[in-house]
C-alpha positions as CSV (number, residue, x, y, z in Angstrom):
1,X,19.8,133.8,122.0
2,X,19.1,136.3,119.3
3,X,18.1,139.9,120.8
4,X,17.3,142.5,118.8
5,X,18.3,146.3,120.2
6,X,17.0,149.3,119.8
7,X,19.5,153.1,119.2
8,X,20.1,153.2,122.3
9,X,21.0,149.9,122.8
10,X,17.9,148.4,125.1
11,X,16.3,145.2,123.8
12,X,13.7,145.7,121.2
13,X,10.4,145.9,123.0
14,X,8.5,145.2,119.1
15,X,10.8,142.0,118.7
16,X,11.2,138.8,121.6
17,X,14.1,137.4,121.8
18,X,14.4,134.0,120.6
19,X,15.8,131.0,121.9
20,X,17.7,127.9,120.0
21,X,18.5,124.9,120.9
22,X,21.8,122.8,120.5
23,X,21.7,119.8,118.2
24,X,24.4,119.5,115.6
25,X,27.2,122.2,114.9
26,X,25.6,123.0,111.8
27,X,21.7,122.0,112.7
28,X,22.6,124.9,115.2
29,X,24.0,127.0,112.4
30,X,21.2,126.5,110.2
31,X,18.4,126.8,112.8
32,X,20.4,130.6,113.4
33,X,20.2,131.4,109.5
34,X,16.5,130.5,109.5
35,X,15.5,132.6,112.6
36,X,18.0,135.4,110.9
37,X,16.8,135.5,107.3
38,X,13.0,135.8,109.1
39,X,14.5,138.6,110.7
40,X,15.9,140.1,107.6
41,X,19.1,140.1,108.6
42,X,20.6,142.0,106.3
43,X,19.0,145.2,106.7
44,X,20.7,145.5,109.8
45,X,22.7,148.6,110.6
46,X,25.0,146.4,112.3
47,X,25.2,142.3,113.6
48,X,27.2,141.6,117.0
49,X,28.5,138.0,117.1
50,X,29.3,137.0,121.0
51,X,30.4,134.2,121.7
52,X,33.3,132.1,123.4
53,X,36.3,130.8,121.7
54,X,35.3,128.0,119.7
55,X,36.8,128.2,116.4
56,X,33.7,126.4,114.7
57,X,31.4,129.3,116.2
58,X,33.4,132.1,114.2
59,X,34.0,130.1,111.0
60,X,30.6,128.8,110.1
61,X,28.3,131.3,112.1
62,X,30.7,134.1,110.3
63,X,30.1,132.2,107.2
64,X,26.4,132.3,107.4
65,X,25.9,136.1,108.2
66,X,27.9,136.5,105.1
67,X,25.7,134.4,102.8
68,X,22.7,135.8,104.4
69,X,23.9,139.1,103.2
70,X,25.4,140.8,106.2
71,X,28.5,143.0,105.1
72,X,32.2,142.8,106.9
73,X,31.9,146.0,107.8
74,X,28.7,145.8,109.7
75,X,29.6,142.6,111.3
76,X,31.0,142.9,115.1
77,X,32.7,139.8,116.5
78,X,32.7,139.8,120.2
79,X,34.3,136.7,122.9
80,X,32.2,137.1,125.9
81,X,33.9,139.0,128.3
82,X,33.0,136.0,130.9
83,X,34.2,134.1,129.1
84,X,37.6,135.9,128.8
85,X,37.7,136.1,132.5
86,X,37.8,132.7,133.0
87,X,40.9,132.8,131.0
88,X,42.3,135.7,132.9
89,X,41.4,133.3,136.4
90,X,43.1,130.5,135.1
91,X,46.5,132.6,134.0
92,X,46.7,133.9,137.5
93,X,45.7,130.4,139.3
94,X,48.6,129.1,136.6
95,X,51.1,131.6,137.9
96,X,54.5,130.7,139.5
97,X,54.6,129.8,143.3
98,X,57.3,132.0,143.9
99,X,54.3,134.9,143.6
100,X,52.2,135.1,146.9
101,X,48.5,135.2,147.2
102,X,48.2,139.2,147.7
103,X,50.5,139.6,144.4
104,X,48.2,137.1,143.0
105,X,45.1,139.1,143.7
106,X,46.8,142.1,142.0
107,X,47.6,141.2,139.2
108,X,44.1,139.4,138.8
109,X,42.4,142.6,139.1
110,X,45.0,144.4,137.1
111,X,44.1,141.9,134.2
112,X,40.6,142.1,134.4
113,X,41.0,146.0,134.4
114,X,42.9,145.9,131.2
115,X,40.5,143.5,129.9
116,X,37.5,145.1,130.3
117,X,39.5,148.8,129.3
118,X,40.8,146.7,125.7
119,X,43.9,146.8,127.0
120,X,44.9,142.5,125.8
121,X,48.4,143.8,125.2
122,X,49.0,144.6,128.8
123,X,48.2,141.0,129.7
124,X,50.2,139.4,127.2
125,X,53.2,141.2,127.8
126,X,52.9,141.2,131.5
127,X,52.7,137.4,131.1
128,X,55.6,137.5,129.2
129,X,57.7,139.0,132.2
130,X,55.9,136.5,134.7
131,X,56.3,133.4,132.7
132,X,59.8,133.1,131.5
133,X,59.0,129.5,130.0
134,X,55.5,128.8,129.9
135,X,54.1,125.5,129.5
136,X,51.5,124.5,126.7
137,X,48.7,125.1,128.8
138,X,49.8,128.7,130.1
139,X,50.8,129.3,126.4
140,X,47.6,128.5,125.5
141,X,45.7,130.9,128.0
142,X,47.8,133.5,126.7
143,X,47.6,132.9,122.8
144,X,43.8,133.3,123.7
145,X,44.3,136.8,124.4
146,X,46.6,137.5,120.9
147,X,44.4,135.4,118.6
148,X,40.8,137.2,119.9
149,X,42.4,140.7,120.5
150,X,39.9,142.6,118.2
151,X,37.0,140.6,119.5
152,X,38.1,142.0,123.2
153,X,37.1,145.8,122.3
154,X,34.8,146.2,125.4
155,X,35.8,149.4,125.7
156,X,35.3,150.0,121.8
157,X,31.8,147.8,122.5
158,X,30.6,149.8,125.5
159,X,31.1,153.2,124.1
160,X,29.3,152.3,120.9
161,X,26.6,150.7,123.3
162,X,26.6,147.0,122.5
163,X,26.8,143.9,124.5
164,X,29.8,142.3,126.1
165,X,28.6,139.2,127.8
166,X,26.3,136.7,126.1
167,X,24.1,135.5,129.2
168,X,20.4,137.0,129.5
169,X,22.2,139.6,131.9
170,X,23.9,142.1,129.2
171,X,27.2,143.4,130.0
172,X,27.0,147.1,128.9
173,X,28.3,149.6,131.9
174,X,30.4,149.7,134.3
175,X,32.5,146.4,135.0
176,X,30.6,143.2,136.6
Protein backbone atom coordinates (compact mmCIF):
# COMPACT_ATOMS: atom_id res chain seq x y z
CA UNK A 1 0.00 0.00 0.00
CA UNK A 2 1.41 3.34 -0.90
CA UNK A 3 -0.09 6.35 1.23
CA UNK A 4 0.86 9.55 0.74
CA UNK A 5 0.90 12.06 4.04
CA UNK A 6 0.41 15.30 4.58
CA UNK A 7 2.83 17.83 7.40
CA UNK A 8 1.26 16.76 9.84
CA UNK A 9 1.34 13.30 9.08
CA UNK A 10 -2.53 12.47 8.11
CA UNK A 11 -3.08 10.64 4.86
CA UNK A 12 -3.24 12.92 1.88
CA UNK A 13 -6.85 13.72 1.27
CA UNK A 14 -5.67 15.06 -2.76
CA UNK A 15 -3.89 11.56 -3.27
CA UNK A 16 -5.77 7.76 -2.67
CA UNK A 17 -3.88 5.36 -1.52
CA UNK A 18 -3.01 2.62 -3.87
CA UNK A 19 -3.13 -0.86 -3.68
CA UNK A 20 -0.63 -3.71 -5.33
CA UNK A 21 -0.82 -6.87 -5.74
CA UNK A 22 1.71 -9.78 -5.16
CA UNK A 23 2.97 -11.64 -8.28
CA UNK A 24 6.71 -12.12 -8.58
CA UNK A 25 9.45 -10.58 -6.21
CA UNK A 26 10.37 -8.29 -8.77
CA UNK A 27 6.85 -8.04 -10.80
CA UNK A 28 6.02 -6.61 -7.21
CA UNK A 29 9.04 -4.42 -7.28
CA UNK A 30 8.49 -3.06 -10.56
CA UNK A 31 4.68 -2.59 -10.28
CA UNK A 32 6.02 -0.26 -6.92
CA UNK A 33 8.51 1.81 -9.19
CA UNK A 34 5.73 2.44 -11.79
CA UNK A 35 3.11 3.62 -9.23
CA UNK A 36 6.20 5.64 -7.62
CA UNK A 37 7.75 7.31 -10.63
CA UNK A 38 3.81 8.48 -11.40
CA UNK A 39 3.99 9.81 -8.06
CA UNK A 40 7.21 11.62 -8.66
CA UNK A 41 8.89 10.05 -6.24
CA UNK A 42 11.71 11.87 -5.99
CA UNK A 43 10.44 15.19 -5.01
CA UNK A 44 9.57 13.75 -1.86
CA UNK A 45 10.76 15.50 1.29
CA UNK A 46 11.17 12.20 2.68
CA UNK A 47 10.16 8.14 1.64
CA UNK A 48 9.27 5.64 4.65
CA UNK A 49 9.97 2.05 3.73
CA UNK A 50 7.83 -0.40 6.34
CA UNK A 51 7.99 -3.51 6.05
CA UNK A 52 8.79 -6.90 7.80
CA UNK A 53 12.10 -8.62 7.68
CA UNK A 54 12.52 -10.10 4.44
CA UNK A 55 15.85 -9.42 3.17
CA UNK A 56 14.61 -9.22 -0.55
CA UNK A 57 12.12 -6.32 0.54
CA UNK A 58 15.09 -4.02 1.67
CA UNK A 59 17.56 -4.98 -1.05
CA UNK A 60 15.56 -4.56 -4.20
CA UNK A 61 12.74 -2.10 -2.96
CA UNK A 62 15.92 -0.01 -1.43
CA UNK A 63 17.42 -0.45 -4.80
CA UNK A 64 14.55 0.90 -6.64
CA UNK A 65 13.95 4.19 -4.59
CA UNK A 66 17.43 4.79 -5.31
CA UNK A 67 17.24 4.56 -9.09
CA UNK A 68 14.13 6.38 -9.05
CA UNK A 69 16.02 9.18 -7.55
CA UNK A 70 15.15 9.11 -3.87
CA UNK A 71 18.34 10.23 -1.77
CA UNK A 72 19.82 8.10 1.39
CA UNK A 73 19.24 10.70 3.36
CA UNK A 74 15.53 11.15 2.76
CA UNK A 75 14.94 7.49 2.79
CA UNK A 76 13.45 5.97 6.22
CA UNK A 77 13.50 2.21 6.59
CA UNK A 78 11.06 1.00 9.07
CA UNK A 79 10.23 -3.13 10.28
CA UNK A 80 6.63 -2.97 11.26
CA UNK A 81 6.43 -2.76 14.74
CA UNK A 82 3.81 -5.81 14.46
CA UNK A 83 5.83 -7.37 13.02
CA UNK A 84 8.65 -6.91 15.66
CA UNK A 85 6.18 -8.06 18.30
CA UNK A 86 5.71 -11.16 16.99
CA UNK A 87 9.37 -11.61 17.50
CA UNK A 88 9.27 -10.19 20.99
CA UNK A 89 6.07 -13.04 21.58
CA UNK A 90 8.11 -15.77 20.31
CA UNK A 91 11.42 -14.79 22.49
CA UNK A 92 9.29 -14.91 25.63
CA UNK A 93 7.17 -18.18 24.54
CA UNK A 94 10.96 -19.43 23.77
CA UNK A 95 12.11 -18.63 27.22
CA UNK A 96 13.48 -21.21 29.80
CA UNK A 97 10.98 -23.27 31.96
CA UNK A 98 12.66 -22.52 34.99
CA UNK A 99 10.84 -18.82 34.46
CA UNK A 100 7.10 -18.88 35.54
CA UNK A 101 4.15 -17.56 33.66
CA UNK A 102 3.85 -14.11 35.79
CA UNK A 103 7.82 -13.58 35.17
CA UNK A 104 6.87 -14.40 31.72
CA UNK A 105 4.30 -11.74 31.35
CA UNK A 106 6.88 -9.24 32.64
CA UNK A 107 9.31 -9.39 30.80
CA UNK A 108 6.87 -9.52 27.72
CA UNK A 109 5.64 -6.22 28.47
CA UNK A 110 9.01 -4.92 29.50
CA UNK A 111 10.14 -5.89 25.82
CA UNK A 112 7.50 -4.51 24.06
CA UNK A 113 7.98 -1.25 26.22
CA UNK A 114 11.54 -0.97 25.14
CA UNK A 115 10.53 -1.82 21.74
CA UNK A 116 8.13 0.60 21.05
CA UNK A 117 10.53 3.44 23.32
CA UNK A 118 13.75 2.28 20.68
CA UNK A 119 15.23 0.77 23.33
CA UNK A 120 16.46 -2.93 21.02
CA UNK A 121 19.50 -3.01 23.24
CA UNK A 122 17.58 -3.59 26.30
CA UNK A 123 16.13 -6.73 24.73
CA UNK A 124 19.20 -8.14 23.44
CA UNK A 125 21.15 -7.79 26.39
CA UNK A 126 18.40 -8.96 28.73
CA UNK A 127 18.24 -12.02 26.46
CA UNK A 128 21.69 -12.43 26.92
CA UNK A 129 21.29 -12.85 30.79
CA UNK A 130 18.20 -15.16 30.22
CA UNK A 131 19.59 -17.30 27.58
CA UNK A 132 22.91 -18.54 28.66
CA UNK A 133 23.13 -20.91 25.47
CA UNK A 134 20.58 -20.15 23.03
CA UNK A 135 19.58 -22.39 20.33
CA UNK A 136 19.52 -21.41 16.54
CA UNK A 137 16.07 -20.50 16.74
CA UNK A 138 16.24 -18.19 19.95
CA UNK A 139 19.54 -16.84 18.33
CA UNK A 140 17.72 -16.11 15.49
CA UNK A 141 14.82 -14.05 17.30
CA UNK A 142 17.35 -12.19 18.84
CA UNK A 143 19.81 -11.35 15.85
CA UNK A 144 16.47 -9.91 14.54
CA UNK A 145 16.56 -7.26 17.02
CA UNK A 146 20.66 -6.40 16.30
CA UNK A 147 20.41 -6.65 12.46
CA UNK A 148 17.05 -4.15 12.25
CA UNK A 149 18.06 -1.92 15.14
CA UNK A 150 17.90 1.42 13.22
CA UNK A 151 14.72 0.37 11.38
CA UNK A 152 13.11 -0.03 15.18
CA UNK A 153 13.28 3.91 15.85
CA UNK A 154 9.52 4.19 16.85
CA UNK A 155 10.30 6.44 19.16
CA UNK A 156 12.55 8.42 16.57
CA UNK A 157 9.37 7.56 13.95
CA UNK A 158 6.62 8.80 16.30
CA UNK A 159 8.16 12.02 17.30
CA UNK A 160 8.92 12.93 13.62
CA UNK A 161 5.24 11.74 12.96
CA UNK A 162 5.50 8.85 10.67
CA UNK A 163 4.14 5.43 10.59
CA UNK A 164 5.08 2.41 12.57
CA UNK A 165 2.88 -0.40 11.48
CA UNK A 166 2.17 -1.18 7.91
CA UNK A 167 -1.62 -2.40 8.09
CA UNK A 168 -4.41 0.13 6.91
CA UNK A 169 -4.55 0.97 10.76
CA UNK A 170 -1.33 3.36 11.19
CA UNK A 171 0.60 3.06 14.19
CA UNK A 172 1.47 6.65 15.20
CA UNK A 173 0.62 7.47 19.11
CA UNK A 174 0.51 5.98 22.01
CA UNK A 175 1.34 2.09 22.02
CA UNK A 176 -1.27 -0.49 20.43
Amino acid sequence: VIHVLEDEGNFSKKEMPLYGVRFGDEDCVELLGSYLKDLNVEQATAVQLVADGAQWIWQQVVAKLKELGVEDDKLIQTIDYYHAVGYVISIVAALPKRIGKKTRETILDEFKDALWEGGTDYIYLKCQEIFKRPGKLVRRYINYFVKHHDRMAYMNFRARKLVCGSGIGRTTGDQP
